[in-house]
N, C-alpha and C positions, 0 to 999 in steps of 0.2 A: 586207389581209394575205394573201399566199401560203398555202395551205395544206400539210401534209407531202406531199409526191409521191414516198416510198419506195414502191411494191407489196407488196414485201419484207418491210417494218418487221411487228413480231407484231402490232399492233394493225388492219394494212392484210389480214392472213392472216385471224385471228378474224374481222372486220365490214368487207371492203371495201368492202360500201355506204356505209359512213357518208363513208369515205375518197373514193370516187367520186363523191358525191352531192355534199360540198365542190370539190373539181375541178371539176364542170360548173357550180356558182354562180358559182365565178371566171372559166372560161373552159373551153366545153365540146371547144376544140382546147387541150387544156393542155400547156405544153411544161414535160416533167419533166429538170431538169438531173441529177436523179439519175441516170436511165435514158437522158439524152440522145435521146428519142424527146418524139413529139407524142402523148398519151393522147385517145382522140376519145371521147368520154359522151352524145354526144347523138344518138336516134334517128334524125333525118334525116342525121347525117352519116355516121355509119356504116352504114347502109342506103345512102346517094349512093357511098361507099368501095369497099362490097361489091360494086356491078352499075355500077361503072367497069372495062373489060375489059382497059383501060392497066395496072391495078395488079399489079403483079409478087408471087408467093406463094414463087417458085427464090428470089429473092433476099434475102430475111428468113432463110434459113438457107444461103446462098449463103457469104456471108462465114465464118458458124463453119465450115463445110466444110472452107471453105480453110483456116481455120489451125489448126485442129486437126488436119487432113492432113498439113499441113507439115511436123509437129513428130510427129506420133506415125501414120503412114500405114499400117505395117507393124501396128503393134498395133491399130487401128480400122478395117483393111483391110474385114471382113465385117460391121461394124457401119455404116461409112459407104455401103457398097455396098448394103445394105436398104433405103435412105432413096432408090435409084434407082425404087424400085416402087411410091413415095408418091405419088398423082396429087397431094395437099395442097402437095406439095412443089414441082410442077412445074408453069411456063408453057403455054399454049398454041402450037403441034399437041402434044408430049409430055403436057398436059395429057390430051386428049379422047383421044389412043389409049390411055391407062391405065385414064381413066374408061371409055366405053363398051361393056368386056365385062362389068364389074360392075353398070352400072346397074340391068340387065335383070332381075338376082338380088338386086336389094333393091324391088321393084315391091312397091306395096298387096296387087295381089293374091298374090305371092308371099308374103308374109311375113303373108297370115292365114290362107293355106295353113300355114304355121309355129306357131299359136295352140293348137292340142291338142299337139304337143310341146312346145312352151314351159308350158302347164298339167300336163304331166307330168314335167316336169323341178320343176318348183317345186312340187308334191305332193311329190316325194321327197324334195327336200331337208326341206321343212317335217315331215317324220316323223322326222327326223333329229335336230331341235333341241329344244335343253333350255329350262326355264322362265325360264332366263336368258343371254342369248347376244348375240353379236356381230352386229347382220345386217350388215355389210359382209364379214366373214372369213366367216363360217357361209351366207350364205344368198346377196346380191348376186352376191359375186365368183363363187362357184362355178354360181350358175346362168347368168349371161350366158358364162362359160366353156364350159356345155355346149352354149347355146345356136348358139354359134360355130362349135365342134365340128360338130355336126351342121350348118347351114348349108353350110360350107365343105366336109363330107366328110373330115376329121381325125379320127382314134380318140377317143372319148371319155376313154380313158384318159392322154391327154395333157393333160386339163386342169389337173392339177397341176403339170406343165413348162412350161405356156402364163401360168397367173397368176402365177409366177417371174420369169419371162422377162418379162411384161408391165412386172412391176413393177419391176423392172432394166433395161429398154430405156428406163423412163419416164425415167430418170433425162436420156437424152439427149433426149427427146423435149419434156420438160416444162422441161430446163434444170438443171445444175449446174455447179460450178465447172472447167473444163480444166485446173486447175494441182491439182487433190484428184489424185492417185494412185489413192484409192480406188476415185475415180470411173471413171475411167480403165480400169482395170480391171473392175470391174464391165460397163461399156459391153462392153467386147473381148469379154468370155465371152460376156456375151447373144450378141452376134453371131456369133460362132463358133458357138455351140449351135445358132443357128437354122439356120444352113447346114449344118452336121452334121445334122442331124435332116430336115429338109426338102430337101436336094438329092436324096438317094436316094430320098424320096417320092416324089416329082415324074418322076424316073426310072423308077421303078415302073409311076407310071400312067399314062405318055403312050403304053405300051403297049392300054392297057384303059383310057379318062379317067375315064368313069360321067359320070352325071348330075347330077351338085353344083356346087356351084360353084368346085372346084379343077378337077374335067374340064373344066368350058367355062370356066376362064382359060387352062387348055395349049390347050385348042384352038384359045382366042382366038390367045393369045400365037406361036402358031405361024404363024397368020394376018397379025397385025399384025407381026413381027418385033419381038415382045419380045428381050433377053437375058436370059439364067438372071438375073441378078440384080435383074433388071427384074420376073420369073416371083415368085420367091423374096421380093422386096422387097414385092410387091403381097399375097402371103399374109401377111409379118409386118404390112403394116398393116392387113388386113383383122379379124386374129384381136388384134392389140392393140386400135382402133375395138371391135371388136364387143364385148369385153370392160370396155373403162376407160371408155366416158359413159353405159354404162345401168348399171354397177356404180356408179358413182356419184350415176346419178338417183334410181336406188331408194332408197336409206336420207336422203337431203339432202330427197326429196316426204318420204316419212313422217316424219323430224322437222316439216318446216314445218307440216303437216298436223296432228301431233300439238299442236304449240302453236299453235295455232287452235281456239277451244272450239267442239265441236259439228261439226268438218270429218270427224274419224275415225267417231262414229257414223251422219253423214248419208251416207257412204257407205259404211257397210257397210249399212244397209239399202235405199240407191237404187245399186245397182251400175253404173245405168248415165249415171250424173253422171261416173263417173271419167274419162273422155278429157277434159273440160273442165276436170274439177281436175287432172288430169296437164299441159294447157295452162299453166294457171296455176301450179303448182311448177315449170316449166321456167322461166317468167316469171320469177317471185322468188327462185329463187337457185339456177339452172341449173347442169351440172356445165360449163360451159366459161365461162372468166374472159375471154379475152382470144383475140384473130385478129392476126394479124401482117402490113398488107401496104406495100409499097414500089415509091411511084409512078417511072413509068419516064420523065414528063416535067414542070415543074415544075405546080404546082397550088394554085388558091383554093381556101380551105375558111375561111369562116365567117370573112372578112377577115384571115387567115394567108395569106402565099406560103411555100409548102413547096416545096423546091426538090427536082429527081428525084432520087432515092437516099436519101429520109430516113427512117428506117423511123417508120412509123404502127402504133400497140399499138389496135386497134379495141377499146371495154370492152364484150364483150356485156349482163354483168350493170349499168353504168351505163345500155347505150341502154333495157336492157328497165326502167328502174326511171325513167326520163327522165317529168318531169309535163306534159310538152307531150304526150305519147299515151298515157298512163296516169294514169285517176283514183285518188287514194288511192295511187302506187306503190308504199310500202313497208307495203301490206296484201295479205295473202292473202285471195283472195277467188275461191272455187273454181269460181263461177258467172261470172265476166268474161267476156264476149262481144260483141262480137268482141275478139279476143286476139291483136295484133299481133307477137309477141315474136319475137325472131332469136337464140333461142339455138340454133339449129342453120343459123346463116352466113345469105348470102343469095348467089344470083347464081350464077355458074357453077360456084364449091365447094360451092355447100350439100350439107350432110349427106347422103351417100347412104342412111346407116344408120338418117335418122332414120324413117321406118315400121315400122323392126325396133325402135326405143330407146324408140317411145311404144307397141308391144304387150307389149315383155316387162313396164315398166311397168307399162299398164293389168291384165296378165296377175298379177304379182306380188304387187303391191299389193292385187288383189282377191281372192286367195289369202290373203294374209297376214288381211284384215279378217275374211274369212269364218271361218275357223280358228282364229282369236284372236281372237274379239269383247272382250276388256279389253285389250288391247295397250298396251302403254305405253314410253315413251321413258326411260329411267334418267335421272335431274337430274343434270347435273355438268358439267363444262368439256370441251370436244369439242376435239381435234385437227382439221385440216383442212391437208391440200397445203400445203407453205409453197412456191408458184412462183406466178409471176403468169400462168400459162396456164389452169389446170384449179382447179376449185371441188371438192373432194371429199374427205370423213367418212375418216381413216384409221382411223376405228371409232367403233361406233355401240352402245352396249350399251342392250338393252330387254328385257321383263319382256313375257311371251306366256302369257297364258292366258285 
């Protein structure tokens, strides 16, 4: 018997394992007629998907481009012009001249130069919070927000206009409807806002760049021949990234964490267990659901011929949960090692950010145990993203003392 292959359905939103984990018993290339796509679940194939250099990442959002241009060009003029700055977005050469002035400024050892700020941003917020509180609103959002901030060389006091704006560009970034109005709207302002806000930046400081990392992408971008909205398009993805998968990883570890007996105490008193169990919460229920890519010639996979152009929905949370590389998959098990998991891509996309998403993590999380040795998670029914891209708590209420 088939199983449901909606992503969408509320049951697929609360527990996509359970949903993903049926899909790869029947067939780990599953072709969802829902979605009109091939769903892939199984670790080697989506690891084989990801470091094939043929797969096209422009063309999974190639198509909405176009017709959502078509039809409303004028009104999504600076919202679709952003998406020119997205290396995620773009094939190879456009790839690697986007990537390469950022690399540099998410390096290990840059970002543990970044670990006494990140431990002072998450000090203050945590003096801020009540006995009973939100950490997604209260404490994630706003500290990867500051986090970003400073990174990139953006006022702090933007952070308020930035998790707005995040959360209203997500809409296009994560998926909604083109015929909502609502939607439609919402998309247009974000991007108008950003360009209003950020062109005059940018203009400011190509006189004087400084040393952050918006100086050395003008610098870059002058060098490589960026366009403004190439300039422009690479700060909205840098400061949405740096904000939307560690605001997400934080509160999605500490629940799993929290219901696992013994996982919350054992590390707050061995502090330095946490990278391994930050490994392992990335594992078990990652903040990224799904990678989008679309082969440019036809291709086997797992005795499927998938012809070129068909778009492939990669499940990160299926491969990492897959029992051909994972014992026990659907246990948190904070000591795993070695820890194969790809929830931060593989291959020529993988995550730039992720060195900066597993300290502010390790940072926060250790913050949070040390400070509230009772901490506890509130029982009740949790929200979660309803898109089939991102995995993430739209609020987390817990009890801190």
């Amino acid at each position: 018997m088939t199983p449901p292959d909606d992503l969408l359905a509320p049951e697929a939103i609360r527990d996509p394992h359970t949903t993903l984990r049926r899909m790869r018993e029947h067939d780990p290339v599953f072709w969802s007629a829902r979605h009109k796509v091939y769903i892939l679940t199984a670790h080697a194939d989506v690891q084989r998907v990801f470091q094939d250099r043929s797969m096209s990442t422009a063309q999974g959002i190639g198509a909405f481009r176009r017709r959502v241009s078509a039809t409303h060009a004028g009104l999504l003029q600076h919202a679709m012009a952003l998406l020119d700055g997205w290396m995620l977005f773009n094939d190879s050469p456009t790839h690697e001249r986007l990537r390469d002035p950022v690399r540099r400024a998410f390096a290990p050892s840059v970002v543990d130069s970044l670990r006494a700020r990140i431990a002072a941003h998450a000090e203050a917020l945590l003096d801020t919070l009540d006995s009973r509180c939100d950490l997604v609103a209260d404490f994630a959002q706003p500290l990867t927000a500051r986090v970003i901030c400073d990174l990139l060389g953006v006022d702090i006091a933007e952070q308020g206009f930035l998790r707005a704006w995040t959360r209203d560009f997500g809409r296009l970034i994560y998926g909604a409807s083109s015929r909502d109005a609502a939607y439609l709207d919402t998309v247009a302002r974000a991007g108008d806002d950003f360009f209003a806000r950020f062109r005059p930046l940018i203009a400011a400081r190509r006189g004087a760049p400084g040393d952050d990392l918006l100086g050395r992408l003008i610098h870059a971008s002058s060098n490589a021949s960026w366009t403004e909205a190439e300039l422009i398009g690479a700060c909205s993805m840098l400061l949405f990234a740096g904000q939307d998968t560690t605001s997400a990883l934080i509160p999605s570890a500490l629940r799993a964490l929290a219901g696992t007996p013994g996982a919350l105490a054992g590390l707050r008193d061995d502090p330095a267990a946490l990278p391994l169990a930050i490994e392992e919460c990335l594992r078990f229920d990652g903040p990224a659901k799904t990678f989008i890519r679309v082969p440019t010639a036809p291709l086997e996979l797992s005795g499927h011929a998938i012809p070129a152009g068909q778009h492939l929905w990669l499940s990160i949370l299926g491969a990492n949960r897959d029992p051909a590389v994972f014992a026990l998959p659907d246990t948190l098990d904070i000591t795993r090692n070695p820890n194969p998991h790809i929830a931060f891509g593989a291959g020529v996309h993988f995550c730039l950010g992720s060195a900066l998403a597993r300290a502010e993590a390790e940072v926060a999380l250790g913050a949070l145990l040390q400070r509230f040795p009772r901490l506890g998670v509130v029982p009740g029914e949790l929200d979660w993203s309803p898109t089939v891209v991102d995995r993430s708590l739209l609020a987390l209420p817990v009890t801190l003392t």
